[in-house]
N, C-alpha and C positions, 0 to 999 in steps of 0.2 A: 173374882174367882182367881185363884193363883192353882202353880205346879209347884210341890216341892221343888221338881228339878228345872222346870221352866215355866215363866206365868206372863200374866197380864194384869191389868190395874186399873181399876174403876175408882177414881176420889167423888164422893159423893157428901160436899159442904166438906165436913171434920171427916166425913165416913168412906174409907178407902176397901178396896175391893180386888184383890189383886190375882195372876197368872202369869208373871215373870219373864221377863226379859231380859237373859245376863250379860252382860259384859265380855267382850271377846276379843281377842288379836287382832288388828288391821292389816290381815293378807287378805288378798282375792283368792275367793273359792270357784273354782268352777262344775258343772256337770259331772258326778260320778269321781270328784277329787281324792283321792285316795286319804287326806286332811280327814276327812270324815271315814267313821269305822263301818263296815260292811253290816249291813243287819239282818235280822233272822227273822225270815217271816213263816215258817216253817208252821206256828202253832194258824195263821190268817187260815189256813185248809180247814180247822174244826168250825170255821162258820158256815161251811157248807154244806157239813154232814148232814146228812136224812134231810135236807130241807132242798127244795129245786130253785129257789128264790134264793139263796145262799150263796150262790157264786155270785153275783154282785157284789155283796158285802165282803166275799173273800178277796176276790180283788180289788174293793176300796180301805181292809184293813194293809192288803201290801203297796196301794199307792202314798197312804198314810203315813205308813214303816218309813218308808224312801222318801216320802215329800221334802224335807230340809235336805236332804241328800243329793238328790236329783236337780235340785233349784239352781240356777247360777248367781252370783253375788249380784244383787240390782239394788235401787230407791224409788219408792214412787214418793207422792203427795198425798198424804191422808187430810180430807176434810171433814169436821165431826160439828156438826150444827145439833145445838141443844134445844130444846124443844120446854125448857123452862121460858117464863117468863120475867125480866126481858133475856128474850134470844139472844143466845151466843154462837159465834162461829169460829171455830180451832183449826189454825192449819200446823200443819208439821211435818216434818221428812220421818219415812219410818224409811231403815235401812235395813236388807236382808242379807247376812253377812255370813259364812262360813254357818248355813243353817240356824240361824237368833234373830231374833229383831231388836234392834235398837234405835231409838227416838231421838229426833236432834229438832233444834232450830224452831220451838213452839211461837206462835202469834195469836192472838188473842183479839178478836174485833182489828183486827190492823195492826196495832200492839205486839211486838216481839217483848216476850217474858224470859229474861236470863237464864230463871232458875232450871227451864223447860219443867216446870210443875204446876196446877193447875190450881194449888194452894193459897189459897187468899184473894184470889182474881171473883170470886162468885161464880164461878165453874161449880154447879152441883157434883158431876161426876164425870171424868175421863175414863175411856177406858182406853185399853192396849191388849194387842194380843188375838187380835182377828184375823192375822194375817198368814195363821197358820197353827200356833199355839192348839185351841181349841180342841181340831181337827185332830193331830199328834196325839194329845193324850187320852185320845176314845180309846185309840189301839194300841195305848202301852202295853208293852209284854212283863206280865202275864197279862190276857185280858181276862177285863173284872168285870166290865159291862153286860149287861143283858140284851141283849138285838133279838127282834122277833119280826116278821115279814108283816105287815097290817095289810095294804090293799094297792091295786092299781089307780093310776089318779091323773092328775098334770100340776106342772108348777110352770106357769107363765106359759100356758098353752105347750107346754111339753110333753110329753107324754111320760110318766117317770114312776117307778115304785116307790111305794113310803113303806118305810123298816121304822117304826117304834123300838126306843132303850130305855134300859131304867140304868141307875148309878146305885147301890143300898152305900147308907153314910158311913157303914160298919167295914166297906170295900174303897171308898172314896181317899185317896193320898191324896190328891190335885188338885182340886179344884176346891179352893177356900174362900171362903168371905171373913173380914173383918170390920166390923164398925168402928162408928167412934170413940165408944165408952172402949175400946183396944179389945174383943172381944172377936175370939176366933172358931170358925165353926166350919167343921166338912158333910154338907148336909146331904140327902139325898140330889136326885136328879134323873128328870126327867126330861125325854127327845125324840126326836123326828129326823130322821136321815130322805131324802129325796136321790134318788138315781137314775138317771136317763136310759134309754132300752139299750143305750151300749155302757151300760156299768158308771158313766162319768158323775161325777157328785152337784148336784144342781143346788142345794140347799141342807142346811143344817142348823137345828134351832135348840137350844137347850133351855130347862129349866131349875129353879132351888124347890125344893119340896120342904112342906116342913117346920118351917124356919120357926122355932121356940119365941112365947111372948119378950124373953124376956131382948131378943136380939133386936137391935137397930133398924136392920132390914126386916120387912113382910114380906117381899118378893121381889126376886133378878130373875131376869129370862132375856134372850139374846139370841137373832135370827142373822143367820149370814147367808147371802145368797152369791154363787161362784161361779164365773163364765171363762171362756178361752180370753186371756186377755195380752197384749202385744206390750212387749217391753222393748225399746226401742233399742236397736244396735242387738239384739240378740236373735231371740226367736218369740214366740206363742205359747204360755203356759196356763195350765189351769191356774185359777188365783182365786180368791175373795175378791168382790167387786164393790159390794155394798153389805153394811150390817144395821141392825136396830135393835137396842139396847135399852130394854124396860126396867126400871128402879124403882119400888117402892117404901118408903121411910117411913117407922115407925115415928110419932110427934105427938107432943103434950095434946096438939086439936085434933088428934086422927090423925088417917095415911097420908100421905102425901106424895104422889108418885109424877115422872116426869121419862123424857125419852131422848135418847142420843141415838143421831142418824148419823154412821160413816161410811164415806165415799173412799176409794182409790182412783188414782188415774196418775196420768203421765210416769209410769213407770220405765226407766230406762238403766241401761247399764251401769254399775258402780266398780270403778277399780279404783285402787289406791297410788298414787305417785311417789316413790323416793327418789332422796339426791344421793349421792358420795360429797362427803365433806375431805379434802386433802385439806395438809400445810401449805402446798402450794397457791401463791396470791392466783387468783380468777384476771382473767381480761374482761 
């Protein structure tokens, strides 16, 4: 799944899948930095209207708006165990930097891989982009999505409402799949929002609806589950803790489907160091 304007990236064999992570300046951003433009969350109040289960969702579309905003610059350690056979297990620094993520320093079964690309190692599929991506683009303005209240429930013994969305492909900018054969598709989608009785976001699962014979993939779906989580040297923010990432490949013998588990942890403060270079020799 990619964003035109921000994405992430599933390689899957040849067959990549992407939702963006770009490239950015090395300043330290912090909380409410003015570096980042003020945003409008003006239209998050129409998901209230006439509905009483609404204002949850109205203030999970203005946590949304704010989330890269709000963030302070940090890194944790993403660990992504593949669930093909044989097992793999990916670690990497993902770093959150003036609102983007950027991936550095991959290793591969113990293996540090240069490229940091997951190409050619027998890595069915990477992804990227759980660590906030996702989440951003449900509530880009305008919002396109369709949210509707389903039922009262729990997730992980929580007590929480589930909000069902759809995506129509006709309204879809963002979220794309690409296979192998380089074929590119913005399909439907469908999902499942989870909210805690004080509005906090517990879970978030998305699906591709859809997907035509003739494409690579038969089915992506992808569930993140997000707790208060402690970045060290700062404070306690909400984050992505863990995701599961379903893949199914179209193949000459039939489907062939497989699952990436990703972990975060040890997340801690990230700032950047400069020198002054003079003419003058150094002691």
């Amino acid at each position: 799944m990619t964003g035109k304007s921000g994405h992430a990236c599933f390689l899957i064999g040849v067959i990549l899948l992407c939702y963006g992570a770009r490239a950015i300046a090395a300043e330290q951003a912090t909380p409410g930095d003015s570096a980042l433009p003020i945003v409008d969350t003006s239209d998050c109040q129409t998901l209230a209207a006439g509905d009483p289960h609404g204002k949850k969702l109205s203030a999970l579309c203005e946590f949304a708006r704010n989330f890269r905003r709000n963030l302070p610059d940090f890194i944790c350690e993403q660990t992504t165990t593949s669930g093909y056979w044989p097992p793999k297990v990916l670690k990497e620094e993902v770093k959150f930097e003036k609102g983007e993520e950027v991936y550095s320093n991959l290793i591969i079964n113990g293996k540090r891989v240069e490229s940091n690309s997951a190409e050619g190692s027998g890595i069915r599929f990477k992804s990227s982009g759980e660590l906030g991506s996702d989440l951003v683009n449900l509530f880009k303005q305008p919002i396109v999505v369709e949210f509707k209240f389903h039922k009262e429930g729990t997730v992980e013994k929580v007590p929480a409402s589930e909000y069902k969305f759809h995506l129509a492909a006709e309204k879809n900018t963002f979220f794309v799949l690409r296979d192998g054969r380089g074929n590119s598709l913005y399909p439907d989608y469908d999902g499942e929002l989870w909210l805690g009785a004080d509005g906090r976001l517990l879970r978030l699962e998305l699906r591709s609806m859809h997907l035509p014979n003739y494409f690579g993939m038969a089915s992506v779906d992808i569930a993140i589950s997000y707790n208060e989580v402690p970045i060290s040297g700062l404070d306690t923010f909400l984050l992505p803790s863990r995701s599961e990432t379903n893949v199914c490949n179209r193949q000459r013998r039939g489907i062939s489907c497989g699952k990436n588990v990703v972990v975060f942890d040890s997340c801690r403060k990230f700032a950047t160091k400069s020198r002054i270079l003079t003419d003058s020799p150094q002691p």
